[in-house]
C-alpha positions in Angstrom: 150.3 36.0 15.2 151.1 32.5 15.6 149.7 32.4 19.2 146.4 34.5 18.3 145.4 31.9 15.2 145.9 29.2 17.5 144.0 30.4 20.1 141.1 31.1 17.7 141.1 27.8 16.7 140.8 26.3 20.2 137.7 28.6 20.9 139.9 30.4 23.5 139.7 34.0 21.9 137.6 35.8 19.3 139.5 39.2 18.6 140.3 37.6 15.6 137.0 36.2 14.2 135.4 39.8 12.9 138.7 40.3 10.4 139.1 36.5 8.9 134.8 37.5 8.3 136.1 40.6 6.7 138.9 38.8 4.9 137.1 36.3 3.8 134.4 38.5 2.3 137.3 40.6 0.2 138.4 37.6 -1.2 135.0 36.4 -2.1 134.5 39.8 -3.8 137.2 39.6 -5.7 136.7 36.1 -7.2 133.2 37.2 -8.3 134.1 40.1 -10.0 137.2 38.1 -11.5 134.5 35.9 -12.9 132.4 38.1 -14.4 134.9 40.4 -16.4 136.0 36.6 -17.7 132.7 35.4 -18.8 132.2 39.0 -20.2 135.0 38.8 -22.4 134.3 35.0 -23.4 130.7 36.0 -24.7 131.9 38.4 -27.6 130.8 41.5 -24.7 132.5 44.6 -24.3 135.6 44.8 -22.7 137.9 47.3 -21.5 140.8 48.1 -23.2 143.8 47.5 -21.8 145.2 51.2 -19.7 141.6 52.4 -20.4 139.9 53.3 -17.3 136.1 51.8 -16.8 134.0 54.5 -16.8 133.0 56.1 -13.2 129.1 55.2 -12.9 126.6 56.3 -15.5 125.8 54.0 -18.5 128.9 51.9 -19.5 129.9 52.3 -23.5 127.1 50.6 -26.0 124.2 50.5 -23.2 123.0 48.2 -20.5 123.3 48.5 -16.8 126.5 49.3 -15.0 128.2 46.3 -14.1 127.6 44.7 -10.6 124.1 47.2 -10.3 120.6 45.0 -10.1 117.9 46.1 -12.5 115.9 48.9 -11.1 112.5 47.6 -9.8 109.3 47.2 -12.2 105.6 47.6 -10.0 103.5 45.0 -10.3 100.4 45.4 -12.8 97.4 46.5 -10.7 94.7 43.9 -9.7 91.3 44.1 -10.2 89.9 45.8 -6.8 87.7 43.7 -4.9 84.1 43.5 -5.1 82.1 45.9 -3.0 79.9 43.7 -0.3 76.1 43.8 -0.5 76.2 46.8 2.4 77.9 48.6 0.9 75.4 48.5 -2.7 73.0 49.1 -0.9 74.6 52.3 1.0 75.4 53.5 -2.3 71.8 52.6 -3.8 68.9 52.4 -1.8 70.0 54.0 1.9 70.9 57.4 0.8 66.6 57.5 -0.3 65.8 55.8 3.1 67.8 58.9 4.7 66.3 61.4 2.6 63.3 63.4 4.5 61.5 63.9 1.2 60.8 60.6 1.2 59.1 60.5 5.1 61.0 57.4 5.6 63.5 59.0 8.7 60.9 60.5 10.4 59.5 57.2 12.1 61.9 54.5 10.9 64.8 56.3 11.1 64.2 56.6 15.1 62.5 54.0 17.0 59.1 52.7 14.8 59.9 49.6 13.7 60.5 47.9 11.5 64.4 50.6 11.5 65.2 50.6 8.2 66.1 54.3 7.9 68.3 54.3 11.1 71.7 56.5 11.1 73.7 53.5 11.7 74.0 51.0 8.2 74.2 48.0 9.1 71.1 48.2 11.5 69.0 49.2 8.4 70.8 46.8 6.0 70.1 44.0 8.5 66.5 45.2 8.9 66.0 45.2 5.4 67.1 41.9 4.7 66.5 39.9 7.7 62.5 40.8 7.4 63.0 40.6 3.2 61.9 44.5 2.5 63.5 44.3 -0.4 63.5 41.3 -3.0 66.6 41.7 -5.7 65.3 38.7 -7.5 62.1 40.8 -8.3 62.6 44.5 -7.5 58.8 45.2 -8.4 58.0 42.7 -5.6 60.1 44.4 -2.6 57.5 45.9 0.3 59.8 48.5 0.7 58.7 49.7 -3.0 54.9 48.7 -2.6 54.1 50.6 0.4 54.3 54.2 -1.1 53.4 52.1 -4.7 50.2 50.4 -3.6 49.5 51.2 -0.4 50.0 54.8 -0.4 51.8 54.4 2.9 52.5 57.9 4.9 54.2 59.2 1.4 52.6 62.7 0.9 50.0 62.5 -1.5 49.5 60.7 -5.2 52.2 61.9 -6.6 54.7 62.6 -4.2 53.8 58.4 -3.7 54.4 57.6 -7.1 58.0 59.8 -7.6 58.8 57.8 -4.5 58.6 54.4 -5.7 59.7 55.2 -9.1 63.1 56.2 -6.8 62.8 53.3 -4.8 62.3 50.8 -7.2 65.2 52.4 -10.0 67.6 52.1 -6.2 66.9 48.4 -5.8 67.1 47.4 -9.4 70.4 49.0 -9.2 71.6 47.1 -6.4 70.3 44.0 -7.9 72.6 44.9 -11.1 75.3 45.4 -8.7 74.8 42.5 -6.2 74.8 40.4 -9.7 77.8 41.2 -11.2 79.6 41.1 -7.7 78.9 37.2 -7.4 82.0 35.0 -7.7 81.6 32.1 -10.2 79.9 29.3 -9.0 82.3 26.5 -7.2 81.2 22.7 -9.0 82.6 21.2 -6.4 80.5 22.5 -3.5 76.5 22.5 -4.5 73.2 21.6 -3.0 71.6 19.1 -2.2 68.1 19.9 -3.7 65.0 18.3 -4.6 62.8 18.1 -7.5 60.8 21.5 -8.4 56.8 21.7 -7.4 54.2 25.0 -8.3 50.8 25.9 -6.8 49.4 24.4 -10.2 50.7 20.7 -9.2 49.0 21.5 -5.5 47.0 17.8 -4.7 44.6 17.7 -2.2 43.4 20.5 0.5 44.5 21.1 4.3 42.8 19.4 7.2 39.1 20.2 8.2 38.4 23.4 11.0 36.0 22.9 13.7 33.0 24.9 12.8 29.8 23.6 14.0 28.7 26.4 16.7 30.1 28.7 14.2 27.5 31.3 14.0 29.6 34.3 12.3 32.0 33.6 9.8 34.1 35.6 7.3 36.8 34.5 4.4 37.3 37.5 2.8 37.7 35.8 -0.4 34.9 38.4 -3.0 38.1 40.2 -3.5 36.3 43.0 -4.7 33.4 45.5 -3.7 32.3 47.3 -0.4 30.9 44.8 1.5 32.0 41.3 2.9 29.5 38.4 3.8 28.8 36.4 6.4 29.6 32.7 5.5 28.8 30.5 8.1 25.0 29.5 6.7 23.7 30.6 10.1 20.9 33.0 9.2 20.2 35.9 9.3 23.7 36.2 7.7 26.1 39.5 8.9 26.8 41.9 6.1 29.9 44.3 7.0 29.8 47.6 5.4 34.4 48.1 4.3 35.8 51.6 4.4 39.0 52.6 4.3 40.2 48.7 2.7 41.7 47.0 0.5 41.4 43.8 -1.0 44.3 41.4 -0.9 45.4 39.1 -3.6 45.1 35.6 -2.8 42.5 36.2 -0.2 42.0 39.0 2.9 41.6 42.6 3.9 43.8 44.5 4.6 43.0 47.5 7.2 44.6 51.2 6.5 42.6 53.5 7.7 38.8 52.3 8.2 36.8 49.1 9.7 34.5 46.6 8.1 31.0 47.0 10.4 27.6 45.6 10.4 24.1 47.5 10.9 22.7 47.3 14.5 20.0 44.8 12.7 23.2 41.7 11.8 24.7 42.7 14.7 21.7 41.7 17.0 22.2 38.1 16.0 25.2 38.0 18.1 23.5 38.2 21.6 20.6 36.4 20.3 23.0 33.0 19.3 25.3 33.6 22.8 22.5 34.8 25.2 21.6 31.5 25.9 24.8 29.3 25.5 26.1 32.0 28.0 29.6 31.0 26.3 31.6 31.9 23.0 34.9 32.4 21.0 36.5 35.0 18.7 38.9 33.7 16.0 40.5 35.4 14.0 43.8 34.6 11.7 45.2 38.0 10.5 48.6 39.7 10.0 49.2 42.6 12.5 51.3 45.9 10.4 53.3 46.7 13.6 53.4 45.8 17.4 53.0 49.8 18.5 49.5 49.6 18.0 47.9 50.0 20.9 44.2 51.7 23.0 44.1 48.9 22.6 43.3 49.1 18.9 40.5 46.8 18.0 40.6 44.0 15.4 37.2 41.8 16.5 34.5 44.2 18.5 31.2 43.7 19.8 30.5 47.4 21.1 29.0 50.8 21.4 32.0 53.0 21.4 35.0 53.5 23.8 33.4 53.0 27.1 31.0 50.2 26.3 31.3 46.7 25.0 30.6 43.3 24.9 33.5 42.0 23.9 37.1 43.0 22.3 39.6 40.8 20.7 42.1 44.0 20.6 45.9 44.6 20.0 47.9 46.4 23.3 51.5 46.9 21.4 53.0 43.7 22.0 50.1 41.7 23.8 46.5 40.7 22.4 43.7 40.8 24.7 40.6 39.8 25.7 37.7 42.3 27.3 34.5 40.7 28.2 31.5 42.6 29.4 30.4 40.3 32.6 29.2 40.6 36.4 33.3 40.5 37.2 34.5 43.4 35.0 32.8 47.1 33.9 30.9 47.8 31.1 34.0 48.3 29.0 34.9 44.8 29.9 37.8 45.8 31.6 40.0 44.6 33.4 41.1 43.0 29.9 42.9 38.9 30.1 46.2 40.0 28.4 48.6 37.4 26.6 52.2 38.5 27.9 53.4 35.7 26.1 54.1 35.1 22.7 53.8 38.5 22.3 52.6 39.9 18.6 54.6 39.7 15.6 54.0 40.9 12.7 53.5 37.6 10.2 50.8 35.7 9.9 48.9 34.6 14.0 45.9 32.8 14.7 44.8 34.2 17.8 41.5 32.5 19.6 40.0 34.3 22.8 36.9 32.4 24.5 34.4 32.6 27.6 32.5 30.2 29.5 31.0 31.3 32.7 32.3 28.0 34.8 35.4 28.7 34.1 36.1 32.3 32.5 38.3 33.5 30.0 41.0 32.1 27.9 43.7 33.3 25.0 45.3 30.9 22.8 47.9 32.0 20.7 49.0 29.7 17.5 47.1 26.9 18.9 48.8 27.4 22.7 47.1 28.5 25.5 48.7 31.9 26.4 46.5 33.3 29.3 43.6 31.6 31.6 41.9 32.9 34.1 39.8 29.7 36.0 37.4 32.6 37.2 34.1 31.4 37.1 32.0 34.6 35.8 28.4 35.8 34.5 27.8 37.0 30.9 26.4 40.5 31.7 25.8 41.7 28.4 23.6 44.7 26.2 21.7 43.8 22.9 22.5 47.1 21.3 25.8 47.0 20.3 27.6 46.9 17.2 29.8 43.9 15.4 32.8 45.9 14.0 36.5 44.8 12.6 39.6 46.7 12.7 38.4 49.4 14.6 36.2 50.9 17.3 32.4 51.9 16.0 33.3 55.1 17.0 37.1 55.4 14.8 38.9 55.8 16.9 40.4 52.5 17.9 42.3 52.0 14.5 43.8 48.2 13.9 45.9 48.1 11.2 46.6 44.8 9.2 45.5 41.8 7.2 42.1 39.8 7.7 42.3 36.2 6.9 39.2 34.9 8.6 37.6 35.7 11.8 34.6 33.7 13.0 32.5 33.8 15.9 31.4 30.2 17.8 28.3 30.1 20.4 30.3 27.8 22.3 33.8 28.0 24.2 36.1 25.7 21.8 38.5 23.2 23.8 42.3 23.8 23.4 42.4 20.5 21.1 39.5 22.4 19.2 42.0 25.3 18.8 44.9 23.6 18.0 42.9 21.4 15.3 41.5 25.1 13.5 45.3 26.3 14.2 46.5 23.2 12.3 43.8 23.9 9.6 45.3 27.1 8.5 42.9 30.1 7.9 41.4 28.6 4.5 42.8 27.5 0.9 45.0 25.2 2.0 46.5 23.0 -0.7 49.4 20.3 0.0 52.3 20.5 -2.3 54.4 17.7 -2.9 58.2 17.5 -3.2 59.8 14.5 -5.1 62.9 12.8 -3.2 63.4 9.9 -5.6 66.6 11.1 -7.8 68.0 12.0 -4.1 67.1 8.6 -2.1 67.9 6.6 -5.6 63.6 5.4 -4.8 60.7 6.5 -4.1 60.3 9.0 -1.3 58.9 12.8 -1.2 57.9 15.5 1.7 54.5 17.1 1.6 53.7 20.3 2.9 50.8 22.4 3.6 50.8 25.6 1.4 48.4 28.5 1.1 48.6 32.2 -1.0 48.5 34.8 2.2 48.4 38.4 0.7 49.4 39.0 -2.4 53.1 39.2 -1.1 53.9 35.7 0.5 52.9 32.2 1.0 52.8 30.3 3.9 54.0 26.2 3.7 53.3 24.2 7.0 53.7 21.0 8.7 56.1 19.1 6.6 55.9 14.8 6.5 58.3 12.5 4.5 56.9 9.4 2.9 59.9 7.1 2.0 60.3 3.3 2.5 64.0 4.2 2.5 65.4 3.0 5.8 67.0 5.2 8.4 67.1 8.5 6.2 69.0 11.5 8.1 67.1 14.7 7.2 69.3 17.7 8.6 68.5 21.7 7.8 65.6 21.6 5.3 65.2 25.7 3.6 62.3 26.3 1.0 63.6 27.5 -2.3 61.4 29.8 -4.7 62.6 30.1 -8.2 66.4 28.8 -7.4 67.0 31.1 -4.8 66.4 30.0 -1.1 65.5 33.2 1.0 67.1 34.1 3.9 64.7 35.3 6.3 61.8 33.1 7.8 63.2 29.4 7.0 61.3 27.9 10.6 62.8 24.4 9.2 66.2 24.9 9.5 66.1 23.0 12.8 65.2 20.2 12.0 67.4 17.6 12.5 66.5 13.5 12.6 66.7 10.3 11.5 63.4 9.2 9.8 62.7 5.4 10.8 59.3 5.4 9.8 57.0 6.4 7.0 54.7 9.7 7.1 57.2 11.3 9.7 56.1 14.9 10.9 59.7 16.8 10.5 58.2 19.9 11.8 54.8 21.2 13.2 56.0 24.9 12.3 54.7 27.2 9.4 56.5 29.9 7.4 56.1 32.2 5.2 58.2 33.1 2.2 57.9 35.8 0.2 56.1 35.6 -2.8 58.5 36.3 -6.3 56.6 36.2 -9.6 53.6 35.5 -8.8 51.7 31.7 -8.2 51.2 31.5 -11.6 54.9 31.1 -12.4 56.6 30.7 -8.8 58.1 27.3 -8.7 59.5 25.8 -5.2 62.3 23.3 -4.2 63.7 21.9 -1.0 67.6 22.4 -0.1 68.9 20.0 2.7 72.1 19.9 4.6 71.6 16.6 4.7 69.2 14.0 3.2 70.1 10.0 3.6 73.6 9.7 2.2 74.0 13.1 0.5 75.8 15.6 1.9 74.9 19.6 0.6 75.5 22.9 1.8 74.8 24.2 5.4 72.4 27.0 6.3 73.2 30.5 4.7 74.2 32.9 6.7 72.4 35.0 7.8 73.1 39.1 8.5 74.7 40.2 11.5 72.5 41.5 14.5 72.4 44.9 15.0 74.9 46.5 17.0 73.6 46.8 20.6 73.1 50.3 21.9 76.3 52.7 23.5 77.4 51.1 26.5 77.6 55.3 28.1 73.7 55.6 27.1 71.7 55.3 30.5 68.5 54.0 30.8 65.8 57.4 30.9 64.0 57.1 34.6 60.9 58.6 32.2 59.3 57.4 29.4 56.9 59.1 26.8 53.2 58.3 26.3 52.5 56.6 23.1 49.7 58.3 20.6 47.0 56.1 21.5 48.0 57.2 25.3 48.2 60.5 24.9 45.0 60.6 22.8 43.5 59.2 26.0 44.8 61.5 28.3 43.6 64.3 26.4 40.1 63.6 26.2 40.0 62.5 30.1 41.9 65.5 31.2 39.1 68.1 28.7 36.3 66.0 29.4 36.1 66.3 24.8 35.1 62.7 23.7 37.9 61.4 21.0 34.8 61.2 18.5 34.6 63.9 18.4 34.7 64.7 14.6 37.5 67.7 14.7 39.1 65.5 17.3 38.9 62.3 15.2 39.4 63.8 11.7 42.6 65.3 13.4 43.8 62.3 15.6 43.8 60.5 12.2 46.0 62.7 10.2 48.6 62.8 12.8 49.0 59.2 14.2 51.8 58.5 12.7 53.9 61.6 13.4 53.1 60.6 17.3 55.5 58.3 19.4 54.9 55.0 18.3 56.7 54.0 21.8 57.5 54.9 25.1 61.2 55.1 24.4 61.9 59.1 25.2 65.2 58.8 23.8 63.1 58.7 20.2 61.6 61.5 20.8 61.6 64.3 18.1 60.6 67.5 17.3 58.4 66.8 14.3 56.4 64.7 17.2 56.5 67.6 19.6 54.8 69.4 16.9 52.3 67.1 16.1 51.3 66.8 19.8 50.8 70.9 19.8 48.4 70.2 17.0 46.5 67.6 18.4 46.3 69.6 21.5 45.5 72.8 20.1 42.2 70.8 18.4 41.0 69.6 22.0 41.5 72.9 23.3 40.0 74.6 20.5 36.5 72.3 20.8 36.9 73.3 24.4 37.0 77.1 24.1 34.5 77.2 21.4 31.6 75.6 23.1 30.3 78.1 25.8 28.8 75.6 28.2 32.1 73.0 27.7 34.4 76.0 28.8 32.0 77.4 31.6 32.2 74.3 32.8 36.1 73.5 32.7 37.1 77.1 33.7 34.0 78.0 35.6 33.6 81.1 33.8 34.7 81.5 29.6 36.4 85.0 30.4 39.5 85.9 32.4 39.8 88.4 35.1 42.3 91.3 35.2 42.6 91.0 38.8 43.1 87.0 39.2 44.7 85.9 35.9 46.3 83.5 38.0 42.6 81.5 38.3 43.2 80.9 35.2 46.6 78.7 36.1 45.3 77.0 38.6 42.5 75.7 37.1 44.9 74.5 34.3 47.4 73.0 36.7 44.7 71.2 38.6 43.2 69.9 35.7 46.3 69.0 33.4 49.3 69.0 35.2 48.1 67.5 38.7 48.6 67.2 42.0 50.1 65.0 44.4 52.8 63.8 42.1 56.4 63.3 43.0 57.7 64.6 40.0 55.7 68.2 38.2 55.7 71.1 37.3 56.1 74.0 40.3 52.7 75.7 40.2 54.0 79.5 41.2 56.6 78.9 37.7 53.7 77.2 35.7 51.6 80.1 36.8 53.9 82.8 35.9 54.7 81.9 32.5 50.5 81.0 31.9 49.8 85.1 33.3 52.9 86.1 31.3 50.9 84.8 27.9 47.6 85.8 28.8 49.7 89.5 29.0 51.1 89.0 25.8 47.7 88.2 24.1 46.7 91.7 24.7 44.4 90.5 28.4 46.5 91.8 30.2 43.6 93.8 32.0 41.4 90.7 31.2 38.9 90.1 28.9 35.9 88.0 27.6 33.6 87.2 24.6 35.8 85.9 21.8 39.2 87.9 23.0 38.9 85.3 26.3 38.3 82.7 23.9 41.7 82.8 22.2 43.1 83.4 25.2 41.5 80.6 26.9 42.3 78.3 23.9 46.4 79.4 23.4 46.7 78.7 27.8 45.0 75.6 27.6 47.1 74.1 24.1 50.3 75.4 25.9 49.2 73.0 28.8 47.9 70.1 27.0 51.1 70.0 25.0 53.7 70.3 27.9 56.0 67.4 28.8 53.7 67.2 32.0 50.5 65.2 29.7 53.6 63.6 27.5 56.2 62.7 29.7 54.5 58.8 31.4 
C-alpha cells in the first residue's frame, strides 16, 4: 500500500487514482448529508426520532419534498407567438381571391400575362403585388388591384359579377391592412428619419418648362374630362375633332383606351397631308401610359391610315418595342418595313415616345428624350390624301392599343433631338413645381424643388429635383418621396442619388417617378426622407421585396414557341383569305383577346386558350363556308365528293398546314383523320348544299385550330 501511494504521488502509476475519486466522493456525500440533518434539526424542522427509521421514499411526515430530491420542474409561461410577416397576411387575405377562378384573375395572371399576381408560387405574386404597388394598405379603396374589376370593369364577367368582385377584393385588403397594422413593432426613438418639411399640390408655385410647339399642327390634351369628343388644340385651323368610343376619361387629365379609338372624319383628317405635303417632313408625339407590353399587330396608338394594309404613318406598340411605319418610296404602302426601338423597350408607367421623318435623312425614334433608333436613309414621302387620323386603334378595330393618353401632337417639321429632349423635360402638360423646405434640417435657408404633375387619377409624377441652399458642401445621399407619412416602396428613381452639393440650384437627378396617388390631391401631402442630408444622419433605403424565385433549374427551354393573339389573328385571315374586319370576325376577335396567349411562352399555354382559339377559328371558317363564292374559291368546289374525300385534305393541308416545312404535320395522317370526320358527319358518300357546308366548316375549324397555325 505504502509503495502504490507513493508511486501515485510521483505520477508513476494511476491504478490508484479512480478509487481516492470514489473515496473522496463518499466522504463528500456524507459531510453534506451530515450537514443538512444538522441544520434541519437547528431550524425547529422535523426530525427523526431516535431508532425510528426515515421513511423509504414517498412524502416524508408533515409534507414537503423528500429530503436530498430537487423540486420537480415548473414550464415556462407561454410567450406571445410571433407576428405573422406581411406574406403571409396576405396568403391568408387577398391570395386565396387571386387563386380563385370565379374571380378570372388565374386565367391570365396566374400563368404568364403580366403583371403575375395570381401565380401558384406566393412570393412571386406577393412581390408582384407590392413591388408595382397593386395594392395600397394606407388606402384600400385606392389599390388598382380593387379598381380594375371596380372602375374599369376589367375582364370580370359582367356588372355584377364586377362589383361582388371588388366588394371581395377590397373587404381582403382592408383585412390585411388591419393585420399588417397591428403586426408593426413600436416605433424605436432612437432610430428615425431624416425628413423634410410637408408640401401639397395646393402650395404648387410656378408651372414646368415651356414645349416646343411652333410647327405643331395637331394637338390634343385630353383635359374636357367629359363627353364624346376631344379637340384639336393646337390653334392651327381647321381644328381635328376625334369622335371617343370605347373611353374613359381620367381624373387629373387623359384617356384611357379599353376597348375603342378616338378618330376623326375623313374631312379633319385631310389637314394632315395638306400641313406635311409640302414640308415633306414630320413628327408624332405622344406621352401615354401603355396597360401591358403583350400588346402587339402592332397595336396602334397614333395612326394616319385606311385599314390594315394601308397607311401613312403608325406610331404603334410591337410587345416590348414601339415603332415607326412610314408610307414612302423605300417601304410598301403599309409602311413596312417598320424602324423598331429594341431599346428601352416599353414599360408600363408613364413614356414620352417621339417618332419623326425627314426625307434627307429618314426616320428616327426617341424614347424619354433619347434617341432609340435612326436610320440615316435618305427617303421620299410617298403618301395618299384619303386616309384617316385615328388613336388607340386601327380605323378598321382591329389594331386595339390599350392605355392612357396624355397628349399626342403632330409637328410639320422633324424636331431635333435637343427639341425632343426640351418637350421630354416639359412633361406632357400641368406641370407645377412643388417646393420642399430644408431649413429646420440645414439649421438655414435651403429647399429642393421638384417638378410635379396629377397623371391618372391613380398617381403623380415628380421630376427633375434641384437644391437651393447657400449651405456649404451639403452631402445629399438616398432622397425617397413620402405621401402622407409613408414613403412607398416601389418607383423611388432618386434613391441613387448620391453627392455633395457645392453650388446653388444643383440638379440631383434628371429622372421622374411616379408615386401612387393616396387620398386624393386635395388632401395628399408629400415629404422628402434622406439617408443623408449635410450633417444629419437618417435611415437607409427600405427594403425592398425579394425577386422572384428564378424558374426550375430541370425546366428546358421549349425549341417552339406559340403565336400570340394578335399573331394568330393574322394568320388566320392570311391563310382564309376573310379580312379581320370582318364584323363576325371582329365582334368575335374582341371578345376573346384576352383568353388568347398574351406571349410566345408555350409553357403557358392552357386549355381555356386552346378553346378560345377553336372559337376564333370556328368564326373564320364559318364566314368561309357560308359565302358561296368565298368557299368555291378556297375549296374549288363548296361540296365534297364521295369518291375523293381526300381533296378535301389536301386542299386544307396546302392551305393551313403547309408545305416545305421541316417540322408538320404528315399529310397521309392529317388526311385520314380529316376523311374520318367528314364520315362521321354523315358524308360519308359525300354531299353538298348546306350538308357540305357543315362539313366544310367542322374540317376547316379542326384545321385552323391545330397546333400547326398555333405552334410559331
Amino acid at each position: 500500500m505504502t509503495k502504490t501511494i507513493l508511486n501515485v504521488r510521483q505520477g508513476r502509476s494511476r491504478t490508484a487514482a479512480p478509487l481516492l475519486r470514489l473515496l473522496f466522493l463518499v466522504v463528500l456525500a456524507a459531510l453534506l448529508s451530515a450537514c443538512v440533518r444538522t441544520e434541519d434539526g437547528l431550524s425547529g424542522g422535523p426530525t427523526v426520532a431516535e431508532g425510528t427509521a426515515p421513511p423509504v421514499g414517498g412524502t416524508p411526515p408533515g409534507g414537503g419534498t423528500p429530503p436530498g430530491d430537487p423540486p420537480p420542474p415548473v414550464d415556462p409561461p407561454p410567450g406571445d407567438p410571433p407576428p405573422p410577416t406581411d406574406m403571409a397576411i396576405f396568403e391568408a387575405t387577398l391570395y386565396p381571391l387571386l387563386r380563385d377562378p370565379a374571380n378570372f384573375c388565374v386565367g391570365c395572371h396566374g400563368a404568364n400575362q403580366i403583371p403575375q399576381f395570381a401565380v401558384a408560387d406566393v412570393m412571386t405574386a406577393y412581390n408582384v403585388l407590392i413591388s408595382q404597388q397593386r395594392v395600397n394598405l394606407n388606402n384600400p379603396a385606392q389599390s388598382r388591384i380593387y379598381l380594375r374589376p371596380a372602375v374599369d370593369r376589367h375582364n370580370c364577367g359582367g356588372d355584377a359579377s364586377c362589383d361582388r368582385i371588388a366588394a371581395d377584393f377590397l373587404a381582403a385588403i382592408q383585412d390585411w391592412a388591419d393585420q399588417a397594422a397591428a403586426a408593426l413593432p413600436p416605433p424605436d426613438p432612437t432610430n428615425q428619419p431624416v425628413v423634410s418639411a410637408t408640401t401639397s399640390p395646393a402650395d404648387a408655385i410656378e408651372g414646368g418648362n415651356a414645349r416646343v410647339d411652333v410647327n405643331a399642327i395637331a394637338k390634343f390634351t385630353f383635359d374636357e374630362g367629359s363627353g364624346n369628343v376631344t379637340m384639336d388644340s393646337s390653334g392651327v385651323m381647321p381644328a381635328i375633332t376625334l369622335q371617343i368610343e370605347g373611353m374613359e376619361w381620367v381624373e387629373g387629365g387623359g384617356l384611357r383606351n379599353i376597348s375603342g379609338k378616338a378618330q376623326a372624319n375623313a374631312v379633319d383628317s385631310r389637314k394632315l397631308f395638306d400641313m406635311i405635303e409640302p414640308t415633306r417632313e414630320f413628327t408624332v408625339e405622344a406621352w401615354v401610359v401603355p396597360d401591358n407590353d403583350a400588346q402587339d399587330g402592332p397595336a396602334r396608338i397614333v395612326s394616319y391610315s385606311q385599314d390594315t394594309a394601308v397607311r401613312n404613318f403608325t406610331l404603334g406598340q410591337n410587345a416590348i418595342y414601339y415603332l415607326l411605319r412610314n408610307r414612302s418610296a423605300g417601304t410598301s404602302a403599309n409602311g413596312t418595313p417598320a424602324l423598331e426601338a429594341l431599346d428601352p423597350q416599353v414599360d408600363t408607367t408613364l413614356t414620352h415616345v417621339v417618332t419623326t421623318f425627314d426625307e434627307n435623312v429618314g426616320r428616327k425614334v426617341y424614347v424619354n428624350g433619347q434617341l432609340a433608333i435612326e436610320e440615316n436613309t435618305p427617303d421620299t414621302l410617298d403618301w395618299s390624301d384619303n386616309q384617316t387620323f385615328v388613336l388607340g386603334n386601327e380605323v378598321t378595330n382591329n389594331r386595339l392599343w390599350q392605355g392612357i393618353f396624355r397628349l399626342v401632337a403632330i409637328h410639320n417639321r422633324a424636331l431635333t433631338g435637343a427639341e425632343v429632349q426640351q418637350n421630354f423635360d416639359a412633361g406632357a402638360g400641368r406641370l407645377v413645381t412643388l417646393r420642399f423646405d430644408l431649413a429646420a434640417n440645414l439649421g438655414q435657408p435651403g429647399y429642393i424643388d421638384m417638378q410635379f404633375t396629377e397623371l391618372d387619377g391613380m398617381s403623380y409624377m415628380f421630376a427633375q429635383p434641384v437644391i437651393v441652399t447657400d449651405a456649404s458642401a451639403v452631402r445629399v445621399k438616398n432622397v425617397r418621396i413620402g405621401v402622407n407619412g409613408t414613403v412607398p416602396v416601389y418607383e423611388q428613381g432618386f434613391r441613387r442619388v448620391d453627392t455633395t452639393v457645392l453650388q446653388s440650384g444643383l440638379q440631383l437627378s434628371p429622372l421622374g417617378v411616379v408615386i401612387p396617388m393616396d387620398q386624393g390631391p386635395a388632401m395628399d401631402t408629400f415629404h422628402l426622407e434622406f439617408e443623408i442630408l449635410g450633417g444629419q444622419i437618417g435611415l437607409a433605403e427600405p427594403v425592398a421585396p425579394a425577386a422572384p424565385p428564378p424558374p426550375p433549374p430541370d425546366v428546358p427551354e421549349p425549341d417552339a414557341g406559340i403565336r400570340s393573339f394578335a399573331q394568330i389573328n393574322d394568320t388566320m385571315s392570311a391563310v382564309t383569305g376573310i379580312d379581320p374586319g370582318n364584323n363576325a370576325v371582329r365582334d368575335r376577335y374582341a371578345e376573346l383577346r384576352d383568353s388568347l396567349p398574351p406571349t410566345s411562352d408555350v409553357l403557358g399555354f392552357g386549355a381555356t386558350q386552346q378553346i378560345a382559339i377553336q372559337r376564333l377559328a370556328k368564326t373564320y371558317c364559318g364566314e368561309l363556308a357560308s359565302d358561296s363564292g368565298r368557299c368555291n374559291a378556297f375549296f374549288g368546289a363548296c361540296q365534297v365528293d364521295g369518291n375523293a374525300k381526300d381533296q378535301v385534305a389536301n386542299v386544307l393541308y396546302d392551305r393551313i398546314v403547309g408545305i416545305g416545312l421541316a417540322n408538320q404535320p404528315v399529310r397521309a395522317e392529317f388526311a385520314t383523320e380529316i376523311v374520318r370526320m367528314i364520315d362521321d358527319l354523315g358524308c360519308a358518300n359525300g354531299c353538298n348544299g348546306a350538308a357540305a357546308q357543315i362539313v366544310l366548316h367542322a374540317t376547316c375549324t379542326a384545321a385552323l385550330s391545330s397546333a400547326a397555325v398555333t405552334i410559331n
